[in-house]
N, C-alpha and C positions, 0 to 999 in steps of 0.2 A: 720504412724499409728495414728487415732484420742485418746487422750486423755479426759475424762470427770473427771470435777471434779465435787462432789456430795458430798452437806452439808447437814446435816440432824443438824436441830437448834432447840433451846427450848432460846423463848426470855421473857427475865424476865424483860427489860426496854425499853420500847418501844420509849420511848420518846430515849433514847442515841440512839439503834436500828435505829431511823429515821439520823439519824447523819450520819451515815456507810451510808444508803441508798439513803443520799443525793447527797454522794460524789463517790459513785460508779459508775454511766456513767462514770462520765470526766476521771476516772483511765484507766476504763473497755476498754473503745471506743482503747486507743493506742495500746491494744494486739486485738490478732487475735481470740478471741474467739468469741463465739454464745451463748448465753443464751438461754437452751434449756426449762426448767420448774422453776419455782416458786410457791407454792402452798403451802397456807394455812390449806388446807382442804384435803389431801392427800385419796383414800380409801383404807380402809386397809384390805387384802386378810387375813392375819395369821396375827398371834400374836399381838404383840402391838405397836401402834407408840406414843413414847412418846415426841414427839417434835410439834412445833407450825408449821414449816417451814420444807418443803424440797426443793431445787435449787440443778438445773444439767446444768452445762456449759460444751460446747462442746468447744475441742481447735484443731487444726487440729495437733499437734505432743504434746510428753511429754514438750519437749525443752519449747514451748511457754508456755503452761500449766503453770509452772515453772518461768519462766521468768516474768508472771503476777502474779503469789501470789510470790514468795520473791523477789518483787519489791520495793524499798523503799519506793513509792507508796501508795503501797498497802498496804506492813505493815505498814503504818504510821495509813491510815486511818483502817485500820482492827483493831487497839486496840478499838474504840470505839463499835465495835462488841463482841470482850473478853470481852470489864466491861458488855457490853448490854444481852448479848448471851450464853449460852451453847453450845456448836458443837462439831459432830462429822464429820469429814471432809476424806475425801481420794481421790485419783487419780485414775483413772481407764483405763487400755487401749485395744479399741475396738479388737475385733479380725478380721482385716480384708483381 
């Protein structure tokens, strides 16, 4: 069953922000996922979006999903996202 993970971000330091974004291929590349959307400019149907950023990565099971964000990794370089970043963050699993 595919797994998405989907961040909804409000970036307050762009310059750190760039830091995270620098060292995310070479994390990203060793798990199995797809980077499905990134978008600055999101349109918004109802209510409000209060964030700069939304990303949705596709992974093809929980396990992986998992396996790349509490990566050592990844939370190494994801702190530079915490000082840069707001998020809301959750997993998601398709119904298939």
């Amino acid at each position: 069953m595919s797994a998405y993970f989907i961040a909804q971000i409000r970036i307050h330091d762009r310059e750190q922000y760039r830091v995270y974004e620098d060292g995310f291929d070479e994390i990203f590349a060793r798990y199995q996922g797809t980077v499905i959307i990134v978008d600055d400019h999101p349109t918004v149907l109802e209510g409000e979006f209060r964030y700069s950023r939304i990303v949705v990565v596709k992974f093809p099971s929980e396990t992986e999903a998992l396996r790349w964000y509490e990566s050592a990794e990844y939370q190494a370089l994801a702190r530079h996202r915490f000082r840069a970043a707001d998020a809301d963050t959750i997993l998601a699993l398709a119904r298939e």
